[in-house]
C-alpha positions in Angstrom: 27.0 55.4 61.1 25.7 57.9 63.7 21.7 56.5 63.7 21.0 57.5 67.3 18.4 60.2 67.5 19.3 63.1 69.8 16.2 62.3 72.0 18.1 58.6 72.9 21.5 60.4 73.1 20.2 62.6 75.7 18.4 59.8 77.6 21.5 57.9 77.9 24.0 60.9 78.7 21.3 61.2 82.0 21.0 57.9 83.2 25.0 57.3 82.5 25.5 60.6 84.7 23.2 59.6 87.5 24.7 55.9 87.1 28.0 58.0 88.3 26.1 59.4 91.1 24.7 56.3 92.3 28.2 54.3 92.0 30.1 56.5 94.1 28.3 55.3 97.2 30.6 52.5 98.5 27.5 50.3 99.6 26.1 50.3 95.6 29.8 49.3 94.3 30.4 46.6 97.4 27.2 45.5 96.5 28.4 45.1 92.1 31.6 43.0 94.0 29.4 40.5 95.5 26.1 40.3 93.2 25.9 36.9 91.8 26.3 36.5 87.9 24.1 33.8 87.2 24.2 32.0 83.2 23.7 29.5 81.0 26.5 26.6 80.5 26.0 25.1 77.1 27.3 22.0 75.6 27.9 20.9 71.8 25.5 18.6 72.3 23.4 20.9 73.2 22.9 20.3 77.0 22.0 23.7 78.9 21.6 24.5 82.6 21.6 28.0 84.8 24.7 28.0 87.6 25.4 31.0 89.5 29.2 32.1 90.7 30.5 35.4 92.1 32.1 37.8 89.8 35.9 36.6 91.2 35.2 33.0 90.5 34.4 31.4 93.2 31.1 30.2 94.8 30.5 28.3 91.6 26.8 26.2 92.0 24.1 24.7 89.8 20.8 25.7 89.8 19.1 23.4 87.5 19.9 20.1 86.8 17.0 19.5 83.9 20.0 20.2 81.7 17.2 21.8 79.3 17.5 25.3 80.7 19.2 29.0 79.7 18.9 32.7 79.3 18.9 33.6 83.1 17.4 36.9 83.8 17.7 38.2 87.8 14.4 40.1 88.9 15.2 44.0 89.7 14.8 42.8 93.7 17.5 40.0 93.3 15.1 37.1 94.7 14.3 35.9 91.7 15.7 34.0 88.5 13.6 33.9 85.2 14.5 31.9 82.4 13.6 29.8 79.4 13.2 25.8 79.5 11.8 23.5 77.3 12.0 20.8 80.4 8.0 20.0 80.3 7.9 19.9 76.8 9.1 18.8 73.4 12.9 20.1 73.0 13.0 22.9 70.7 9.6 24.7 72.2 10.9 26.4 75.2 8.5 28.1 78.0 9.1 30.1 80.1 9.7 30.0 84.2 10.3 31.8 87.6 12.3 29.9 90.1 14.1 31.7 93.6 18.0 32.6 93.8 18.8 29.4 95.2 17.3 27.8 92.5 14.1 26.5 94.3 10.6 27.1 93.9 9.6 26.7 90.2 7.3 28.1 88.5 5.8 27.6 84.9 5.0 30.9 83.5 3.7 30.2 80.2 1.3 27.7 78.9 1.0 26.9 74.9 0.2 24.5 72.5 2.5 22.4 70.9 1.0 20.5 68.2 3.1 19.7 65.1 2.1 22.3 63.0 1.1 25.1 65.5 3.2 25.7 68.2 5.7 28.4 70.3 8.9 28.7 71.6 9.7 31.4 74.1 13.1 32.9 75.6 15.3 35.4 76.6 13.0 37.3 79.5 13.6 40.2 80.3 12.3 42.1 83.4 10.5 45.4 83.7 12.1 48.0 86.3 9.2 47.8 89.3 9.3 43.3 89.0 5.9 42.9 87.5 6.1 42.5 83.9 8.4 39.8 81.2 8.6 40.6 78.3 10.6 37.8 76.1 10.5 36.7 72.5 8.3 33.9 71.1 8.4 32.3 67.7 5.0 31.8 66.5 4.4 28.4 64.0 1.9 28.1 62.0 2.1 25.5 58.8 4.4 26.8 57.0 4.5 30.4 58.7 6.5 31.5 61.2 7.0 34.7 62.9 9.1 36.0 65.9 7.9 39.1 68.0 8.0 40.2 71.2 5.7 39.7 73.6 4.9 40.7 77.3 3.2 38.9 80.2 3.0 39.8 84.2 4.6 37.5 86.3 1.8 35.9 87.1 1.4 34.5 83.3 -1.3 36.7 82.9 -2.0 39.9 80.8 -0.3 38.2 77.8 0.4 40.1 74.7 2.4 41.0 71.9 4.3 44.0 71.4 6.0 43.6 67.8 4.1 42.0 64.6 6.8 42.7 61.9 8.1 39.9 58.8 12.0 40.9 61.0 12.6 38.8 63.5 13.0 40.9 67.0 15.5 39.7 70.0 17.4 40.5 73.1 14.6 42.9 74.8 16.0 44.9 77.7 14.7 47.5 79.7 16.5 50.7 80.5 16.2 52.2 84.5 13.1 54.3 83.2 11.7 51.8 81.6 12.4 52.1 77.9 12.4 48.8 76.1 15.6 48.1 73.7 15.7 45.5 71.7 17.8 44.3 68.4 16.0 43.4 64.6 18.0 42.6 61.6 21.4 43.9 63.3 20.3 47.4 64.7 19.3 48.2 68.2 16.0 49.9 68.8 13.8 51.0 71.1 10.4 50.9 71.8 8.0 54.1 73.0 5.0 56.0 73.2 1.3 54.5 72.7 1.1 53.2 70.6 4.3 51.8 70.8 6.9 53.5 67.7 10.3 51.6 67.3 13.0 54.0 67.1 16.6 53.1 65.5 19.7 53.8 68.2 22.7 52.1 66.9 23.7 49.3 64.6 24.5 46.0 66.8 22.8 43.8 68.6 22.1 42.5 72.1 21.7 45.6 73.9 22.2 45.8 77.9 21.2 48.2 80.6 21.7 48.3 84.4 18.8 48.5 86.6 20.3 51.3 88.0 20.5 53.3 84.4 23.2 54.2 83.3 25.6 53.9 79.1 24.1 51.0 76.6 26.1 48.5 76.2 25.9 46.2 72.9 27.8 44.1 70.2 28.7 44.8 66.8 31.1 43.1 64.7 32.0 40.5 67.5 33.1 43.1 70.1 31.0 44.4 73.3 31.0 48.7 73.0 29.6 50.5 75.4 27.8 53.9 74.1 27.0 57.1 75.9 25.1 58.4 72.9 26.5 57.4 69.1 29.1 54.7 68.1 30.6 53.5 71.0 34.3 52.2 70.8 35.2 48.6 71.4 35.5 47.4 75.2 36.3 43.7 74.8 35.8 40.7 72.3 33.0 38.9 73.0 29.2 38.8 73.4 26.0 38.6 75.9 27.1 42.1 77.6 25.5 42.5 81.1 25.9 45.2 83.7 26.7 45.5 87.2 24.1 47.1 88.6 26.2 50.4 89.3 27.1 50.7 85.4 31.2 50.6 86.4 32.1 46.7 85.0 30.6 44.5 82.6 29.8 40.3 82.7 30.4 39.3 79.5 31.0 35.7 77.1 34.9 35.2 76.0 35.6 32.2 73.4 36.5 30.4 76.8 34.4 31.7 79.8 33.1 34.4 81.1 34.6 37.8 82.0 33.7 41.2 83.9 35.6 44.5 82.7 35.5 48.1 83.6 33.3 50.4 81.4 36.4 51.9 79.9 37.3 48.1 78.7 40.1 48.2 81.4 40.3 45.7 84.3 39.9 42.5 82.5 39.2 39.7 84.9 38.1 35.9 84.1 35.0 34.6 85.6 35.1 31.1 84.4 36.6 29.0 82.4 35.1 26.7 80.0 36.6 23.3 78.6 36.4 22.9 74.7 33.0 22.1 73.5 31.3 23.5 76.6 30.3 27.7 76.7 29.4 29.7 79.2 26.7 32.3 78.0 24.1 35.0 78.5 25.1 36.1 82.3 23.0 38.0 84.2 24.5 40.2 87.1 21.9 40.1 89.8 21.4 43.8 91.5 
């Protein structure tokens, strides 16, 4: 079903060709080699923390040990990890934080009430292009209500707001090079422009990925990770939680037993990690 506008295909045809550009300096792809993939290792018990390992393998480290923490998102500079954790609160009602590469330096960025019939649970940041903004999701409870929108905050925790009030529940935000906003509701990938912001269909799927340096969407439909230049975009690998390099040449990506990188054309495959049985490696984040 071809339900990109023209005005999205064009926008990605540019950034992919200037992603192109940019790659074919050898200092941007040495530095897609050695940038740091950090994510989330998840039990089935439901025990999460945020490690950090280079894209062959090695260099494998933990960078929480509250083993209440996930969805690692690196900061367009590369000094800085945020991420969701429900370490200071009840388990189920995440918040969300800032801590440095190395894992040090903490930092609560949100603050809200928890009470048994009124309370939030934020996750999956996501970063705007010039490092001052977050915007995540939050589910809102109320009684018997709920509701789950995005919502947007400077990295200081202030300026809150939301950016979605919709019955659908919105996910996965992530900004393009220019600063678009993607994000996926009810299995299609949108975006989010103008002022006041108008949600715009792009493709069916979910989980959509840009790199910071612009560049194709990536996103998953149907349990495989495509990459799209503009309309349907053919299957690169099975999996989920696509994230680029920040030249836009080779995916991170979840496999049924570890992580994975692989070349925008869905050739190169190469393991990351590898995951015993009952433990998953999810939602990497290549930093830039």
């Amino acid at each position: 079903m071809q339900t990109t506008t023209k005005l999205t295909q064009a926008a990605l045809a540019a950034a992919a060709a200037a992603a192109l550009l940019v790659g074919a300096a050898p200092a941007s792809e040495g530095a897609a080699r050695e940038g740091l993939i950090a994510f989330e290792r998840r039990t089935g018990t439901g025990v999460a923390d945020i490690y950090a390992v280079r894209p062959d393998g090695t260099g494998l480290r933990r960078l929480t040990r509250d083993r209440r923490s996930f969805d690692p998102a690196w900061s367009p500079d590369g000094r800085r990890i945020a991420f969701a954790s429900d370490r200071d609160g009840p388990s189920g009602a995440p918040e969300l934080y800032i801590m440095n590469a190395d894992g040090s330096n903490v930092r609560r960025l949100t603050t809200s009430p928890h009470a048994p019939d009124d309370w939030r649970a934020s996750s999956a940041p996501a970063w705007s292009p010039d490092g001052k903004r977050l915007v995540f999701v939050r589910l809102t409870v109320r009684g018997s209500s709920s509701s789950t929108d995005l919502w947007e905050a400077r990295v200081d925790g202030s300026g809150l707001r939301r950016l979605t009030a919709t019955r659908a529940a919105e996910g996965s935000p992530a900004y393009s090079s220019a600063g678009t906003l993607f994000f996926d509701r009810r299995g299609v990938v949108y975006t989010l422009e103008g002022s006041p912001p108008v949600a715009r269909k792009v493709e069916l799927g979910t989980s959509p990925a840009l790199a910071v340096g612009g560049g194709p969407l990536a996103y998953v439909r149907d349990g495989f990770v495509r990459v799209t230049y503009g309309g349907p975009g053919p299957r690169v690998a099975r999996g989920s939680d696509p994230a680029w390099a920040a030249d836009a040449r080779r995916l991170a990506y979840a496999g049924s037993d570890g992580l994975f990188t692989i070349a925008a054309d869905g050739s190169r495959r190469r393991r990351v990690t590898r995951t015993a049985p009952l433990v998953h490696d999810l939602a990497p984040s290549w930093r830039p």
